[in-house]
VOTI-624379 format. One line per field, with one value per residue (C-alpha): residue in three letters; y, z, x negated; residue number from 1; chain. Coordinates in steps of 0.02 Angstrom, whole numbers, plus 50000, padded with zeros to 5 digits. Layout:
N
gumi: [Ala ...];
v: [Y ...];
w: [Z ...];
u: [X ...];
drenza: [NUM ...];
kevo: [A ...];
end
This chain:
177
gumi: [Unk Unk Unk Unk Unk Unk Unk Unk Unk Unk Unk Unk Unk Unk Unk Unk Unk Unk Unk Unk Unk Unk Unk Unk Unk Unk Unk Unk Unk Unk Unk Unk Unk Unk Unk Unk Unk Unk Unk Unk Unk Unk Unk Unk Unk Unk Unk Unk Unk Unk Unk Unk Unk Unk Unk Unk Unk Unk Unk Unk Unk Unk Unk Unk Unk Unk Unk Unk Unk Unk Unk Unk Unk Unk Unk Unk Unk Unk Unk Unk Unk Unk Unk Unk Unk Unk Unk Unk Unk Unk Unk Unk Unk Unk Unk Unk Unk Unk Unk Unk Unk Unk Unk Unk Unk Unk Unk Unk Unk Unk Unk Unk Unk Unk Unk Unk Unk Unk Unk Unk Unk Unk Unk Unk Unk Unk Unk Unk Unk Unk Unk Unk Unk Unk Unk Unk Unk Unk Unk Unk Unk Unk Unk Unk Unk Unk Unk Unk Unk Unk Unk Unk Unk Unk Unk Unk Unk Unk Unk Unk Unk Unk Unk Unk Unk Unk Unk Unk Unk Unk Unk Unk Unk Unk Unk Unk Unk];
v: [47773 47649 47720 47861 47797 47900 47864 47952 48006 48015 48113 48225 48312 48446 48400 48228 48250 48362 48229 48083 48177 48237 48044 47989 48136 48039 47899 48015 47938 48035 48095 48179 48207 48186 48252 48125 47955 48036 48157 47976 47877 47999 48015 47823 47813 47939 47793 47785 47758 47629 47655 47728 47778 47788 47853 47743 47846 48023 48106 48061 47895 47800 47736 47561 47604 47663 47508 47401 47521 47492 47286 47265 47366 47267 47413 47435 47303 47263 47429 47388 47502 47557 47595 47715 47750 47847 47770 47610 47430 47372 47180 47217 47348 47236 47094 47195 47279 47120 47039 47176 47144 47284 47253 47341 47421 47569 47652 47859 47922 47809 47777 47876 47734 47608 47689 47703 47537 47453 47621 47557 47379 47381 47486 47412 47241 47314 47413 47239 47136 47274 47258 47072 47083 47223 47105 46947 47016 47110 46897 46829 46960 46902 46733 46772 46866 46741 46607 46724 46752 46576 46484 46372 46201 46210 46069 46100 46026 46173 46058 45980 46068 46181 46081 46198 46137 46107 45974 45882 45845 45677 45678 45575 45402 45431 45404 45498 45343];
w: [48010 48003 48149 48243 48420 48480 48604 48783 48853 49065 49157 49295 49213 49072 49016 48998 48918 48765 48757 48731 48621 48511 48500 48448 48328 48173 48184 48137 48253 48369 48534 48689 48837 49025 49180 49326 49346 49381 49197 49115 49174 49112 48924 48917 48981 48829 48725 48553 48655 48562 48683 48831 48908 49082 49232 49361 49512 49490 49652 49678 49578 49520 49352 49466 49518 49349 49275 49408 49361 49181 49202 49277 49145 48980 48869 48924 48994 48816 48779 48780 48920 48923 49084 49107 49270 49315 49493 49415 49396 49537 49560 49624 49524 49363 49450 49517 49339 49228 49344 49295 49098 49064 48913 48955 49081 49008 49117 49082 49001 48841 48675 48556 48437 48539 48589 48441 48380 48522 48504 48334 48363 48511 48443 48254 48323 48446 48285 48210 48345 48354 48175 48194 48336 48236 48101 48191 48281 48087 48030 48197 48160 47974 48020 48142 48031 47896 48007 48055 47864 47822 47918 47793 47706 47513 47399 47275 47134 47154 47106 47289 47414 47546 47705 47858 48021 48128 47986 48024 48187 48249 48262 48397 48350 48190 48186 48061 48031];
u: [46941 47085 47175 47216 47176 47027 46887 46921 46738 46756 46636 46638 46495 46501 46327 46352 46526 46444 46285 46407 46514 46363 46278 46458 46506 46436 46557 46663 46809 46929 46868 46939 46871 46928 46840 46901 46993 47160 47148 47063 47231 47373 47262 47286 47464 47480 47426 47334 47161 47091 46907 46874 46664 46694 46572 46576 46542 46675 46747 46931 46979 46831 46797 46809 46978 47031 46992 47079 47239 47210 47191 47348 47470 47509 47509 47316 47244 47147 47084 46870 46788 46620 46560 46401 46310 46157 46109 46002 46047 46162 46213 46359 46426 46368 46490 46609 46631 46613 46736 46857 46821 46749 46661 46468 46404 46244 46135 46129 46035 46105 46005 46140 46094 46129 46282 46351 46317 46409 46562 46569 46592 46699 46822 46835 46852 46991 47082 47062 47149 47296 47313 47341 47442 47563 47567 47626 47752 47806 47784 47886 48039 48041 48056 48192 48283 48250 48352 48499 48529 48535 48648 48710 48606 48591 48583 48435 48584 48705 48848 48822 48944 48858 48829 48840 48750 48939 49001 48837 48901 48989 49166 49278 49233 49145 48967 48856 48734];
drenza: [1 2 3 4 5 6 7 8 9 10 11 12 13 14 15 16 17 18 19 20 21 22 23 24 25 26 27 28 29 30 31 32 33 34 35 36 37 38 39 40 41 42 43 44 45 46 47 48 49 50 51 52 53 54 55 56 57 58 59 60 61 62 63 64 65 66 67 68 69 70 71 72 73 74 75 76 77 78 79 80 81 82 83 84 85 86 87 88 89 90 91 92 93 94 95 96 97 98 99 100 101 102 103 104 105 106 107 108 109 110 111 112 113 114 115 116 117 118 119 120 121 122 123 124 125 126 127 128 129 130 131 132 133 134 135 136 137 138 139 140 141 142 143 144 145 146 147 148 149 150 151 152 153 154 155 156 157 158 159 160 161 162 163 164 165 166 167 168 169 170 171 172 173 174 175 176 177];
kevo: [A A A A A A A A A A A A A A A A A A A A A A A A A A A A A A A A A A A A A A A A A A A A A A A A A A A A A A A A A A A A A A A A A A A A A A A A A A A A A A A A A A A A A A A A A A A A A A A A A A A A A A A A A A A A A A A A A A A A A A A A A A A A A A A A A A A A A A A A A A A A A A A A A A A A A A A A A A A A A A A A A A A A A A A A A A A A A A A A A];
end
């Protein structure tokens, strides 16, 4: 694995928490586990959650609400969520959750293979686009401090005195053209 973000795994039932940990052992990524919204939120405040399966339906804070929480903070409001519910196809839960750009909604029980193949792709392509992003702001600084270093304009003859940006400008009745 490329990173050290793990998967978080939400449910408010043990049961389900060791079946989804089992179907997603042989990815051999990271996983922790949280038992309601409130636990799921402070893990991903913690940072380094690079994926997060999330019941919908928990007492307390709802995987609904956790995602709403999530959406509005910068630090996680890219992290792909997976929600899973056991109560059956629901129109507007689909909406509601989709609206919130979640990035799947499974019904329990899940296929572990199918599971895994959408775990897997979610969170490499979500390494992948934190890799980029680390390495354009690494390319932005560069070029910043590229421009700080060289204030002056050199002559590719080196017999050519330097020319620094102020002497380029016009002074009291002299024109430059």
């Amino acid at each position: 694995m490329p990173s050290d973000a793990k998967i978080l795994i939400v449910d408010d039932h043990e049961d389900t928490l060791y079946a989804l940990e089992s179907a997603l052992a042989p990815l051999g990524y990271r996983l922790t586990r949280a038992t309601s919204g409130d636990e799921a939120l402070k893990e991903v405040l913690r940072g380094q959650v690079g994926l997060l399966l999330l019941d919908v339906r928990m007492p307390g804070v709802s995987g609904l609400d956790v995602v709403r929480y999530m959406r509005r903070l910068e630090q996680t409001q890219h992290i792909p969520i997976i929600l899973l519910t056991g109560y059956g196809p629901d129109s507007e839960l689909t909406s509601t959750a989709f609206g919130l750009g979640v990035a799947d909604l499974v019904m329990k029980p899940v296929d572990p293979w199918t599971l895994r193949t959408k775990v897997r792709y979610l969170y490499d392509a979500h390494q992948r686009s934190q890799a980029l992003e680390h390495e354009l702001r690494d390319l932005r600084a560069q070029a910043a401090a590229r421009i700080t270093r060289t204030p002056a304009l050199t002559h590719p003859d080196n017999r050519v005195p330097v020319q620094r940006e102020a002497a380029r400008t016009p002074r009291r009745g002299h024109d430059l053209t």
